[in-house]
Chimera marker file (.cmm) of the C-alpha trace (Angstrom):
<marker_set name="trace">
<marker id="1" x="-124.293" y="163.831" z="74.504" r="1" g="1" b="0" radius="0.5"/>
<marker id="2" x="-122.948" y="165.620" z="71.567" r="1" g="1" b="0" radius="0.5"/>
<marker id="3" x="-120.207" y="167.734" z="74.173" r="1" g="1" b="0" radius="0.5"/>
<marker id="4" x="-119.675" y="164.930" z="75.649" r="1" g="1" b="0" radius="0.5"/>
<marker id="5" x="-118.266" y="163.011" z="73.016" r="1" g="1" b="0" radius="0.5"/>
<marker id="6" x="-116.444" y="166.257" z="72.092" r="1" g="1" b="0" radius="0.5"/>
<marker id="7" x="-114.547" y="166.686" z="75.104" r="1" g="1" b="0" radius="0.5"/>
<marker id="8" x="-113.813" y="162.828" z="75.163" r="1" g="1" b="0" radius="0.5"/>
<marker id="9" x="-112.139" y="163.502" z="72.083" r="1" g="1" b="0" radius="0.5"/>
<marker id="10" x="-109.977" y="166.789" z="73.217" r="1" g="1" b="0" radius="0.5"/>
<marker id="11" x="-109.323" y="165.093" z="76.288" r="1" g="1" b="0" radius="0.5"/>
<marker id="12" x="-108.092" y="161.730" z="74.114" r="1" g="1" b="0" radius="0.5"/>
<marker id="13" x="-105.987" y="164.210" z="72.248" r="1" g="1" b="0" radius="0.5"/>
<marker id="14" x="-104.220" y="165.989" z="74.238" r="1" g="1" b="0" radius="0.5"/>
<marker id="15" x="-103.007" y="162.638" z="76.035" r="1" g="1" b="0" radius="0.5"/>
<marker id="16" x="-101.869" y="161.673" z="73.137" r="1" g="1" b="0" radius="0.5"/>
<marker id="17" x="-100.179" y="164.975" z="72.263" r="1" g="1" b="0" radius="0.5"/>
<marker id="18" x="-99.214" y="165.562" z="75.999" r="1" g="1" b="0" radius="0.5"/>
<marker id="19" x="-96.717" y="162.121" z="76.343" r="1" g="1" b="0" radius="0.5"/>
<marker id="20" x="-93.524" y="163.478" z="76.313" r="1" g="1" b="0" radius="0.5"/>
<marker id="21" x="-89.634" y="161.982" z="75.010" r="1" g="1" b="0" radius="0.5"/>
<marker id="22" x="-87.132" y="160.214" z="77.063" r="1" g="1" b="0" radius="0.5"/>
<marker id="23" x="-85.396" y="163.182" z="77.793" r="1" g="1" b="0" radius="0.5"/>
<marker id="24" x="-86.036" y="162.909" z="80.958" r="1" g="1" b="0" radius="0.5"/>
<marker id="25" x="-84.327" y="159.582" z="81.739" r="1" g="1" b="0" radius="0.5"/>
<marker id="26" x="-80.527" y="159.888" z="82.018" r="1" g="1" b="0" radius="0.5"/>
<marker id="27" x="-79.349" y="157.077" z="80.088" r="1" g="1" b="0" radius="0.5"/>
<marker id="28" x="-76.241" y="155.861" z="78.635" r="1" g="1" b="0" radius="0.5"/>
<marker id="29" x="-73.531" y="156.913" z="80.474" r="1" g="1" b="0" radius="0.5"/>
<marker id="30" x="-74.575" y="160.764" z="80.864" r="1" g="1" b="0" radius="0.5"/>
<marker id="31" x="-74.347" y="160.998" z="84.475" r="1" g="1" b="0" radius="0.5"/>
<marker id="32" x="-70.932" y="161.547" z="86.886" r="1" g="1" b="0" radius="0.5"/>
<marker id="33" x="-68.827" y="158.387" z="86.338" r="1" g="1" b="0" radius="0.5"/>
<marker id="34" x="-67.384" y="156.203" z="88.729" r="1" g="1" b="0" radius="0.5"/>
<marker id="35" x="-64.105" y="155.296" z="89.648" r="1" g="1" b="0" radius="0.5"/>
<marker id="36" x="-62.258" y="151.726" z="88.200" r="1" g="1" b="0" radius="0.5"/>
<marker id="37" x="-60.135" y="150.098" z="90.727" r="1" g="1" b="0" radius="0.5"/>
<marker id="38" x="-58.526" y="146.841" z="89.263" r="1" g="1" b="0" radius="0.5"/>
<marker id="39" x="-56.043" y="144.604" z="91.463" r="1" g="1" b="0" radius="0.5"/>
<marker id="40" x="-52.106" y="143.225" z="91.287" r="1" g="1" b="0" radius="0.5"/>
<marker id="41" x="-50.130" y="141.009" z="92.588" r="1" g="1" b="0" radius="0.5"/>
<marker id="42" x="-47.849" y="142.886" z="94.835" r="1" g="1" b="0" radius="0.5"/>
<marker id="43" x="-44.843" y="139.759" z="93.894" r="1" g="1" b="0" radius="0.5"/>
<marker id="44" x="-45.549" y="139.576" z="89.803" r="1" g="1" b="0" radius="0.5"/>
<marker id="45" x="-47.146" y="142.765" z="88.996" r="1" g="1" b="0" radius="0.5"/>
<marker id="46" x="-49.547" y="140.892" z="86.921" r="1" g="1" b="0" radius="0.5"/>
<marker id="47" x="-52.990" y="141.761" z="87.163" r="1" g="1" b="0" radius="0.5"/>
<marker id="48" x="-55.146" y="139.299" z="89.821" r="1" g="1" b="0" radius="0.5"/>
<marker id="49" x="-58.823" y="138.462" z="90.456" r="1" g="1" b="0" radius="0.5"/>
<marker id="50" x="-59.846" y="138.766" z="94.285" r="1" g="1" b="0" radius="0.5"/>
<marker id="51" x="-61.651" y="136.302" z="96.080" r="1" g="1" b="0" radius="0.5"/>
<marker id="52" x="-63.691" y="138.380" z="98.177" r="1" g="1" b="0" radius="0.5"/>
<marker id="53" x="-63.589" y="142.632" z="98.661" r="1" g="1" b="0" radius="0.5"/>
<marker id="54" x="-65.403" y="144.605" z="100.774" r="1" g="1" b="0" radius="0.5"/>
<marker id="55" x="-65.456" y="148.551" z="100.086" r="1" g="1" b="0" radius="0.5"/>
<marker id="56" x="-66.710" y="151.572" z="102.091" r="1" g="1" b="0" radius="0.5"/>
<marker id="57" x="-66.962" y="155.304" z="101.417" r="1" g="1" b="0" radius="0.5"/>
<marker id="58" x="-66.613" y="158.496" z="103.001" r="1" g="1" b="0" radius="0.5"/>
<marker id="59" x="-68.936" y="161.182" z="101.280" r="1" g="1" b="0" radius="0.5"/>
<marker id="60" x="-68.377" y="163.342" z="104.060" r="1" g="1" b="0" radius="0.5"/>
<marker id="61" x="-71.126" y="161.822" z="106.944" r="1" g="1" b="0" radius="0.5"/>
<marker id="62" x="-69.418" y="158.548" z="107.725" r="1" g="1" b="0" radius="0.5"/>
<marker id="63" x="-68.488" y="155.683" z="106.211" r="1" g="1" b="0" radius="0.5"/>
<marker id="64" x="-71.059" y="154.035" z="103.792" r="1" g="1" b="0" radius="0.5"/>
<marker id="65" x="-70.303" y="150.477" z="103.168" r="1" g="1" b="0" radius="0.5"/>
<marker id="66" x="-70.764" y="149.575" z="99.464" r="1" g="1" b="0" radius="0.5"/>
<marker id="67" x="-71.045" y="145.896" z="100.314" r="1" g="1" b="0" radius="0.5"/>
<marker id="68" x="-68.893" y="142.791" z="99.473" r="1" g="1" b="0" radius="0.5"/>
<marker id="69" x="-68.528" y="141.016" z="95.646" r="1" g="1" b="0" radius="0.5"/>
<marker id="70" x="-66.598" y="137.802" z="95.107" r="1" g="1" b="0" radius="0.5"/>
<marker id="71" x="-64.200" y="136.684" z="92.101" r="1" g="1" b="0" radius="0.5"/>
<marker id="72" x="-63.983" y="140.270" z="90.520" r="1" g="1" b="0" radius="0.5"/>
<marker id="73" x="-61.054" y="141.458" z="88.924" r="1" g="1" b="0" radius="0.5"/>
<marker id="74" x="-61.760" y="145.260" z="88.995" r="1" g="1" b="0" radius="0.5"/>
<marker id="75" x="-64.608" y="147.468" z="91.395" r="1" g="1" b="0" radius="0.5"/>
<marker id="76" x="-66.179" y="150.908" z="90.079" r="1" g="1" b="0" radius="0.5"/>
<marker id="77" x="-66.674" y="153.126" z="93.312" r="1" g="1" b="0" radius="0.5"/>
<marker id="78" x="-68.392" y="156.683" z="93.164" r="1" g="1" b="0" radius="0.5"/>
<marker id="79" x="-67.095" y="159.243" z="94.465" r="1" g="1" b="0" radius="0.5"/>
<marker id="80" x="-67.985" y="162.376" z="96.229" r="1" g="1" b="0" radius="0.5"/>
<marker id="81" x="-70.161" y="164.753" z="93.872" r="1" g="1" b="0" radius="0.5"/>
<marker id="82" x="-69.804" y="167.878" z="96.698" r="1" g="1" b="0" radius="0.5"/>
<marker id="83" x="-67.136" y="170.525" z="96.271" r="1" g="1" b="0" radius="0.5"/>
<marker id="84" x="-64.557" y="168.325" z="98.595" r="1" g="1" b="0" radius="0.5"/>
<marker id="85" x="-61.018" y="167.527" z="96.936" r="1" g="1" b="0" radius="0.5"/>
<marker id="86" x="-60.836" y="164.214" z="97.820" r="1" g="1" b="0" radius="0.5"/>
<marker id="87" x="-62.620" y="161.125" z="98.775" r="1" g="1" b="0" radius="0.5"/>
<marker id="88" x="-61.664" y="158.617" z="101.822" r="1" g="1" b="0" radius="0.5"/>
<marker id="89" x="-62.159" y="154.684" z="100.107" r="1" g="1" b="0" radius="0.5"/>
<marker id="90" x="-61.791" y="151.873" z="102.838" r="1" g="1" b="0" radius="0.5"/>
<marker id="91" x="-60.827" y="148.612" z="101.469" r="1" g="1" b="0" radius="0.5"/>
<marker id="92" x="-60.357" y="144.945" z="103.254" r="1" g="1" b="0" radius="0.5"/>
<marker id="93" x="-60.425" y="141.363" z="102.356" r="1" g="1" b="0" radius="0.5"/>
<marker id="94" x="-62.225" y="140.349" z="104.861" r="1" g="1" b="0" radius="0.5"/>
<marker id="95" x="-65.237" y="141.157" z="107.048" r="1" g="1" b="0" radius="0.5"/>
<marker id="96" x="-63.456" y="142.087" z="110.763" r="1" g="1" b="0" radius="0.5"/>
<marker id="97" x="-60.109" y="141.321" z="108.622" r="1" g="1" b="0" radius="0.5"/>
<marker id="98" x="-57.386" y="144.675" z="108.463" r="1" g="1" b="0" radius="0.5"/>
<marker id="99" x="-58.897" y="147.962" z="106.366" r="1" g="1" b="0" radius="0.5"/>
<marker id="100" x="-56.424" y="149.859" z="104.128" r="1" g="1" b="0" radius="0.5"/>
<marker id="101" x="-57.787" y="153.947" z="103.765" r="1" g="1" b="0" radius="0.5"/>
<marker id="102" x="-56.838" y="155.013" z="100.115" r="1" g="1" b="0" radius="0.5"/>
<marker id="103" x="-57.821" y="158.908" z="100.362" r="1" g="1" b="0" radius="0.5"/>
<marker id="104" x="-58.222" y="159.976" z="96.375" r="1" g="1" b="0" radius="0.5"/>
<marker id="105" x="-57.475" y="163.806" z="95.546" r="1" g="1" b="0" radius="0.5"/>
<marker id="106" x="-58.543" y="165.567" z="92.585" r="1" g="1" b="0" radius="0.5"/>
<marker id="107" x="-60.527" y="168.152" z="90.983" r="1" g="1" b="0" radius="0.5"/>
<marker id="108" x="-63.586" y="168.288" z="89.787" r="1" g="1" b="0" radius="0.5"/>
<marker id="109" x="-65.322" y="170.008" z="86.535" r="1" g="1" b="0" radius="0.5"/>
<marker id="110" x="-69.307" y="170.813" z="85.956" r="1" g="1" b="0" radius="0.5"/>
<marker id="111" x="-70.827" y="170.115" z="82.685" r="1" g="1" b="0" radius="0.5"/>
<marker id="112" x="-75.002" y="170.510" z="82.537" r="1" g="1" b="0" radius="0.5"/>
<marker id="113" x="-76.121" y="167.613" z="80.534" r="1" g="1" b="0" radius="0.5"/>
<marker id="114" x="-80.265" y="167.550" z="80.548" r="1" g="1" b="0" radius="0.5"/>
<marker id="115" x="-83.083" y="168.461" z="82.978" r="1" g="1" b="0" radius="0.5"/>
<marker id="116" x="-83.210" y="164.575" z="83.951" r="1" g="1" b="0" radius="0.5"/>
<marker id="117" x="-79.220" y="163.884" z="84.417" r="1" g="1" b="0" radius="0.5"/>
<marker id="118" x="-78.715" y="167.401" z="85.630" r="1" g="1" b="0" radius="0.5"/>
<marker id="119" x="-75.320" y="168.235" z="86.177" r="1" g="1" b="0" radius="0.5"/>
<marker id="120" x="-72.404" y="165.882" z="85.593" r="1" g="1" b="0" radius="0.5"/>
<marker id="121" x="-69.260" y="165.974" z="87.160" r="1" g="1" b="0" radius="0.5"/>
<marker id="122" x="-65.825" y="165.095" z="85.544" r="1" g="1" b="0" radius="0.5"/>
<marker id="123" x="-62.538" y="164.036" z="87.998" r="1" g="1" b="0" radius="0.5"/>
<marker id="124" x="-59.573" y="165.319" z="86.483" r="1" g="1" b="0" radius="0.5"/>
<marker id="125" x="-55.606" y="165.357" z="87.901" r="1" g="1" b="0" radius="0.5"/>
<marker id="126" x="-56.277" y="162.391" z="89.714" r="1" g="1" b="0" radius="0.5"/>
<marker id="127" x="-53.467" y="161.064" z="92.252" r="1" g="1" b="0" radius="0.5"/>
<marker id="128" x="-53.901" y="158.471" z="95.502" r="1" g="1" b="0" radius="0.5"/>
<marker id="129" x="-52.459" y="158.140" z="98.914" r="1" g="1" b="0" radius="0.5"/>
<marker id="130" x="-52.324" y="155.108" z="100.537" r="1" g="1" b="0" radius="0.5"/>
<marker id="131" x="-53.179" y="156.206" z="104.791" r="1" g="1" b="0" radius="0.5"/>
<marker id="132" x="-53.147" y="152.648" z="106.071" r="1" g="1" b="0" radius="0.5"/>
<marker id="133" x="-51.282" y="150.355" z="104.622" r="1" g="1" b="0" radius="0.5"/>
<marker id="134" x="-52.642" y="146.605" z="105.454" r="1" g="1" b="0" radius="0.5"/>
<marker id="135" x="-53.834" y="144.783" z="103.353" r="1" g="1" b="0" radius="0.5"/>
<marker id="136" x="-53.196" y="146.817" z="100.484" r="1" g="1" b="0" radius="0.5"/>
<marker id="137" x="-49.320" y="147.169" z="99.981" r="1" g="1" b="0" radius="0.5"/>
<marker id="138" x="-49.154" y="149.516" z="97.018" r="1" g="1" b="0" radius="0.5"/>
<marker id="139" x="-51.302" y="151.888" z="94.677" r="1" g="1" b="0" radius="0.5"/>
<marker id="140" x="-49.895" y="152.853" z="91.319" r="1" g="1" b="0" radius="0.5"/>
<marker id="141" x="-52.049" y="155.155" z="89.013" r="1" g="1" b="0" radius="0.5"/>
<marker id="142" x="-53.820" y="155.153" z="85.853" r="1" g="1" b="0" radius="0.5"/>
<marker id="143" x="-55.268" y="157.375" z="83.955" r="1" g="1" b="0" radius="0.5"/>
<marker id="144" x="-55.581" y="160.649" z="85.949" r="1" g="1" b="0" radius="0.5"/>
<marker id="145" x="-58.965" y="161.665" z="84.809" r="1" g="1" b="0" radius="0.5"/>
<marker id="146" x="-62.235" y="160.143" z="84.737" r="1" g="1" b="0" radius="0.5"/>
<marker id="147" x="-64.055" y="160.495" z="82.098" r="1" g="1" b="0" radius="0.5"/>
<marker id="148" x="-65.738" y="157.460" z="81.526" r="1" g="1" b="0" radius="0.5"/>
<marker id="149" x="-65.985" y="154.019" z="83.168" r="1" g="1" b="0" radius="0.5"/>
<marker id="150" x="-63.857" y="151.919" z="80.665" r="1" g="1" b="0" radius="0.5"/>
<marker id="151" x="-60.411" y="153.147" z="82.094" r="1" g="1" b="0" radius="0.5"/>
<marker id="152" x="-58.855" y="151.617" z="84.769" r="1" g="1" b="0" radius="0.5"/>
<marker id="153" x="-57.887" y="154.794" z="86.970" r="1" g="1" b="0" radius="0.5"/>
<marker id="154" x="-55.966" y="152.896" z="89.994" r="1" g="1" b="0" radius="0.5"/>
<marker id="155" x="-54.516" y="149.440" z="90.678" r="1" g="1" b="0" radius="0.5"/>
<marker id="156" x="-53.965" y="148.335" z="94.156" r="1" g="1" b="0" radius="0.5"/>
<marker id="157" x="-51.247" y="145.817" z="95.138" r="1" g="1" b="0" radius="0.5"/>
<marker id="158" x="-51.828" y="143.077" z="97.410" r="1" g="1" b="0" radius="0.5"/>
<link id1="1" id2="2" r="1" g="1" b="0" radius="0.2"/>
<link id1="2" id2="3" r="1" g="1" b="0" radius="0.2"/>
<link id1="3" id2="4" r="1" g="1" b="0" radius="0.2"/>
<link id1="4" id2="5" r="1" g="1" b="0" radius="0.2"/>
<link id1="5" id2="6" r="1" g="1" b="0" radius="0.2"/>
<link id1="6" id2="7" r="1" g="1" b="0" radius="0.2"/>
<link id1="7" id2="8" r="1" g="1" b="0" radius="0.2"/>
<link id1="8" id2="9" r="1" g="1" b="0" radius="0.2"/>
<link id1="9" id2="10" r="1" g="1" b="0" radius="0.2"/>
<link id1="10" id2="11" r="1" g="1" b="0" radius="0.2"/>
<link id1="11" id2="12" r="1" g="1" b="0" radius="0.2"/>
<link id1="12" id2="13" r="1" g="1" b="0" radius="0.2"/>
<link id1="13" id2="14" r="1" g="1" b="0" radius="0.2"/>
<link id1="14" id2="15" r="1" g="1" b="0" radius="0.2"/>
<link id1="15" id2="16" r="1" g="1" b="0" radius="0.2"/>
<link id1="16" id2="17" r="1" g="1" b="0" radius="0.2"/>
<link id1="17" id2="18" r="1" g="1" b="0" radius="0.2"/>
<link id1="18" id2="19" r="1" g="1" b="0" radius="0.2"/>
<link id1="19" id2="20" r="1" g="1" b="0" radius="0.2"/>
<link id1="20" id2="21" r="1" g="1" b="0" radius="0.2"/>
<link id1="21" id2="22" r="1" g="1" b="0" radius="0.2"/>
<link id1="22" id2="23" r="1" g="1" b="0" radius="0.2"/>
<link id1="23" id2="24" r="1" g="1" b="0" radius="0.2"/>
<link id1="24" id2="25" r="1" g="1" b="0" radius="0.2"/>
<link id1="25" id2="26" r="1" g="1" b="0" radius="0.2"/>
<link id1="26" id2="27" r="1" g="1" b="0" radius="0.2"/>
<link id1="27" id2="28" r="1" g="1" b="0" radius="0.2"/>
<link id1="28" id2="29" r="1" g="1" b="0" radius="0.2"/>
<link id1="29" id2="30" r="1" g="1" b="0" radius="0.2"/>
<link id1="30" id2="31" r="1" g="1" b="0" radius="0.2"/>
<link id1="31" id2="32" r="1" g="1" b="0" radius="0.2"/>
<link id1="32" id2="33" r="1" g="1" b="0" radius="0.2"/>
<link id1="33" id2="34" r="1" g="1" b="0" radius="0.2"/>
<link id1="34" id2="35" r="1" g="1" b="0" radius="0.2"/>
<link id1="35" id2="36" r="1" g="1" b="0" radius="0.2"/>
<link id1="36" id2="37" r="1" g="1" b="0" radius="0.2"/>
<link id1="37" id2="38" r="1" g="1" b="0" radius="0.2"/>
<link id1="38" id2="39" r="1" g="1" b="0" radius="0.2"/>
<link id1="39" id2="40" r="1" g="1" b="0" radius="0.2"/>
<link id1="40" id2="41" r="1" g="1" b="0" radius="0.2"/>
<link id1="41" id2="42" r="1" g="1" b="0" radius="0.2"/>
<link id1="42" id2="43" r="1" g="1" b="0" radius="0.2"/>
<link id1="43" id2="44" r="1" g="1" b="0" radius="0.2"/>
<link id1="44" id2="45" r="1" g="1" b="0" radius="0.2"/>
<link id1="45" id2="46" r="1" g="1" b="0" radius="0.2"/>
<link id1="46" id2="47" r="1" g="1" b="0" radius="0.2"/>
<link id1="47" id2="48" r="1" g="1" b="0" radius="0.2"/>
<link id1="48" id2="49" r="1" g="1" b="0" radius="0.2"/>
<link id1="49" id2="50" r="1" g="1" b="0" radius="0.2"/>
<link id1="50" id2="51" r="1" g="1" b="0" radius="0.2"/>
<link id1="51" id2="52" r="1" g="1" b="0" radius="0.2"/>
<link id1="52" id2="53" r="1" g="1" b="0" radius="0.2"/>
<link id1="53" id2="54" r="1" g="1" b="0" radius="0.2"/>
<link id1="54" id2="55" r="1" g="1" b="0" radius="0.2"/>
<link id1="55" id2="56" r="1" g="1" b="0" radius="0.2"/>
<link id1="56" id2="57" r="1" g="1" b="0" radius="0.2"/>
<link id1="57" id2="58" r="1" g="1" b="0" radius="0.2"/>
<link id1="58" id2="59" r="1" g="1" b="0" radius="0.2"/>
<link id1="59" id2="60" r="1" g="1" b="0" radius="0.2"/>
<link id1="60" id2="61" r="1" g="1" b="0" radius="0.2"/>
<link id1="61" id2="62" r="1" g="1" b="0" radius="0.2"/>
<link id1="62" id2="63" r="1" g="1" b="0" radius="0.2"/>
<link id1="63" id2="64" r="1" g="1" b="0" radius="0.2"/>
<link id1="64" id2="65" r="1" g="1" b="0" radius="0.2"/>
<link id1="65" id2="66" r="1" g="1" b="0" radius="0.2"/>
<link id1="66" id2="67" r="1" g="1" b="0" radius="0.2"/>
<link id1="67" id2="68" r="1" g="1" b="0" radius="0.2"/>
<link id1="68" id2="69" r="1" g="1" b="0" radius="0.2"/>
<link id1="69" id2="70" r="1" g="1" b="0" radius="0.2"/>
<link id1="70" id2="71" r="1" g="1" b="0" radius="0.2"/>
<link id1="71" id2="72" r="1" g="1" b="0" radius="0.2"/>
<link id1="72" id2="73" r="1" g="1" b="0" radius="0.2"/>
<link id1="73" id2="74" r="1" g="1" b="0" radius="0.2"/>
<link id1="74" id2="75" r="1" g="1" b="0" radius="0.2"/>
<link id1="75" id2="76" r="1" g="1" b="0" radius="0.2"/>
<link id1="76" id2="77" r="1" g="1" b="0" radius="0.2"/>
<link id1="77" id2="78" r="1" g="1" b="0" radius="0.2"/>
<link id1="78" id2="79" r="1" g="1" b="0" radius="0.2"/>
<link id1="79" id2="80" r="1" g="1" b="0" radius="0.2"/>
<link id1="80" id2="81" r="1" g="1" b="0" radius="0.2"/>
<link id1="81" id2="82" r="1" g="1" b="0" radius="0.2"/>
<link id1="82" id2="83" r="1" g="1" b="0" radius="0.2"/>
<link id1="83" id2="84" r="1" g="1" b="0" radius="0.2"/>
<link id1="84" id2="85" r="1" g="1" b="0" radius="0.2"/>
<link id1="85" id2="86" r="1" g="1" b="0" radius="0.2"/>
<link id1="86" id2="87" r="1" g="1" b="0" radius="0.2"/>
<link id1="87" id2="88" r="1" g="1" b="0" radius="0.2"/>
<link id1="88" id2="89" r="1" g="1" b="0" radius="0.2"/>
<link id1="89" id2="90" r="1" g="1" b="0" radius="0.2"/>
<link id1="90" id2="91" r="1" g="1" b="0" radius="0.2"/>
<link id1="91" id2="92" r="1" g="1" b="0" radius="0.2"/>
<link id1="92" id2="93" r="1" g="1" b="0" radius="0.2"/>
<link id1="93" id2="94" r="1" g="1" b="0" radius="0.2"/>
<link id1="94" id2="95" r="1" g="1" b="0" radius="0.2"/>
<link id1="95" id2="96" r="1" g="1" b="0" radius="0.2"/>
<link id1="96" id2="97" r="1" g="1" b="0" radius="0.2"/>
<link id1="97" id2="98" r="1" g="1" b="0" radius="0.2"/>
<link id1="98" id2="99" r="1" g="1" b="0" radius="0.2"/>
<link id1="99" id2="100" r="1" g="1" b="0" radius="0.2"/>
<link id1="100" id2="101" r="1" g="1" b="0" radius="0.2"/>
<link id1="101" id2="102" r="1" g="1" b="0" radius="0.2"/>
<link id1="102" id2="103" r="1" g="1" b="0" radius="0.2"/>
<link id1="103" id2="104" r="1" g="1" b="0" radius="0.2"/>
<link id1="104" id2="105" r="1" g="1" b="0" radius="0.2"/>
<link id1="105" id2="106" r="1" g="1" b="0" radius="0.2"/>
<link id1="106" id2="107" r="1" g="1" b="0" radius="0.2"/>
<link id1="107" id2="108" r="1" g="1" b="0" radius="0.2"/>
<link id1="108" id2="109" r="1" g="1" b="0" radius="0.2"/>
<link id1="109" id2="110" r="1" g="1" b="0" radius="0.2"/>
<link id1="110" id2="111" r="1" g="1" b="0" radius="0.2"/>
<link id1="111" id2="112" r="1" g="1" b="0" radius="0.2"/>
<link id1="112" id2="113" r="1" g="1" b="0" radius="0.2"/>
<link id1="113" id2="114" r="1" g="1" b="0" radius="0.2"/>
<link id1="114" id2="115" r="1" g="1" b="0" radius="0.2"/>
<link id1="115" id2="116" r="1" g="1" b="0" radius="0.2"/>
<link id1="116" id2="117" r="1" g="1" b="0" radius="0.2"/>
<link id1="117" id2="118" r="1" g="1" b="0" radius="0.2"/>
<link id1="118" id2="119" r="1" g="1" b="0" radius="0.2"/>
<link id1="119" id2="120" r="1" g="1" b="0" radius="0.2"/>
<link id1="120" id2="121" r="1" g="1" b="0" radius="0.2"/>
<link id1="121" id2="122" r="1" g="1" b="0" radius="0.2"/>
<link id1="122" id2="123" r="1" g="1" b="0" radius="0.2"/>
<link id1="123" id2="124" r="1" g="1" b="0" radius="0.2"/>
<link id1="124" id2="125" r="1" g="1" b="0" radius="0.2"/>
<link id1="125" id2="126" r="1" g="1" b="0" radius="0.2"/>
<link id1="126" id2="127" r="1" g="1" b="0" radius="0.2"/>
<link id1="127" id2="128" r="1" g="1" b="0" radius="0.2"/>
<link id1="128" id2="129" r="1" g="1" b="0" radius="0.2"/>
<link id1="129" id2="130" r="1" g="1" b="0" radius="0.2"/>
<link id1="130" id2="131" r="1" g="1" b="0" radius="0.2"/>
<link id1="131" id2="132" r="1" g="1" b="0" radius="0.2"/>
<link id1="132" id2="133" r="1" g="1" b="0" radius="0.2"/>
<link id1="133" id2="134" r="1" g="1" b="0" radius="0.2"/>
<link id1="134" id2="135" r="1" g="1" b="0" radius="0.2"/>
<link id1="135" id2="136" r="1" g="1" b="0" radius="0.2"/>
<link id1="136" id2="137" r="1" g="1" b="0" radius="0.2"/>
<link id1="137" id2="138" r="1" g="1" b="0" radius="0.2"/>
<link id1="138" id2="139" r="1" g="1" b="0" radius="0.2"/>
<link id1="139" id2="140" r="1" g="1" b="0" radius="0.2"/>
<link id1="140" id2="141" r="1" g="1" b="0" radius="0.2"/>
<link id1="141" id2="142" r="1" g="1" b="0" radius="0.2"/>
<link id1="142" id2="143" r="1" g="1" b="0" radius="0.2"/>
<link id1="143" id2="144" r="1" g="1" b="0" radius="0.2"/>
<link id1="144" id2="145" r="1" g="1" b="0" radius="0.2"/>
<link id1="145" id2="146" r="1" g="1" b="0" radius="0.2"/>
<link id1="146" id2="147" r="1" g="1" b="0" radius="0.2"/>
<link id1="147" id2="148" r="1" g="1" b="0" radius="0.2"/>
<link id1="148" id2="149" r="1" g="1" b="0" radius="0.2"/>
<link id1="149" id2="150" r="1" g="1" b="0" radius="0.2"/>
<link id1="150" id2="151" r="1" g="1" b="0" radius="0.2"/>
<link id1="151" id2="152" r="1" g="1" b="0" radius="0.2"/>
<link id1="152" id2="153" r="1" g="1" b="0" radius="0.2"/>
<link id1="153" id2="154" r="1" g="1" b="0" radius="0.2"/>
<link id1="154" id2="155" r="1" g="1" b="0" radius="0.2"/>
<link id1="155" id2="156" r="1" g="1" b="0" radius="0.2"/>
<link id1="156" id2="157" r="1" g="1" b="0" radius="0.2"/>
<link id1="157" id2="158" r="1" g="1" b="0" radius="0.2"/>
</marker_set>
């Protein structure tokens, strides 16, 4: 009885001991970013909310729908995290309504952050090309790198 107690006690110990940080959880904003795509008026210029938006996503095996939101006023939309230059967004108003292709080109930078996040990539020298043009008229650019997900990075013009 008297071993027994003694390894109930090592074994009570090195559970204890044994429980490790949260370094293993990526949290607050250390993994790749996303995209911001906000929205303008094509007539005013003016920044607009959309009523509805649905959004879909090449990462190289298809399209991969990323659903529909209503009343939003910008989207974040990941991008490819291969070793491709660019990334083919589909965007309509719409369910069977028009679909503009917005193909995004930049280049991409490495940076380990911790055996839970892994590696995180950064987008840098960002630039847009608007492939099919209806319903979105016009892109203009933001800021050409993403770095985080408080910067809007492109507006589109409807």
């Amino acid at each position: 009885m008297k071993y027994f107690k003694f390894l109930i006690a090592i074994c009570f110990l090195g559970v204890l001991f044994s429980c490790g940080g949260d370094d293993d959880i990526c949290e607050s904003g250390e993994g790749t970013p996303r995209m911001k795509v906000a929205f303008r008026s094509l007539d005013s210029g003016k920044e607009k909310a959309l009523d509805t938006l649905y959004v879909a996503v090449d990462y190289g095996a298809g399209k991969v729908d990323l659903g529909k939101l209503a009343k939003i006023d910008s989207r974040l939309i990941p991008l490819r995290v291969d070793n491709s230059p660019y990334t083919d967004v589909y965007f309509k108003l719409t369910y069977n309504g028009a679909e503009s292709k917005v193909r995004i080109n930049y280049t991409t930078k490495s940076t380990y952050v911790s055996p839970g996040c892994g590696i995180k990539k950064s987008y840098e020298n960002l630039s847009s090309e608007l492939v099919t043009p209806n319903p979105v008229q016009k892109l203009e650019a933001g800021q050409n790198q993403i770095e985080n997900e408080d910067k809007t990075n492109l507006y589109l013009s409807f």
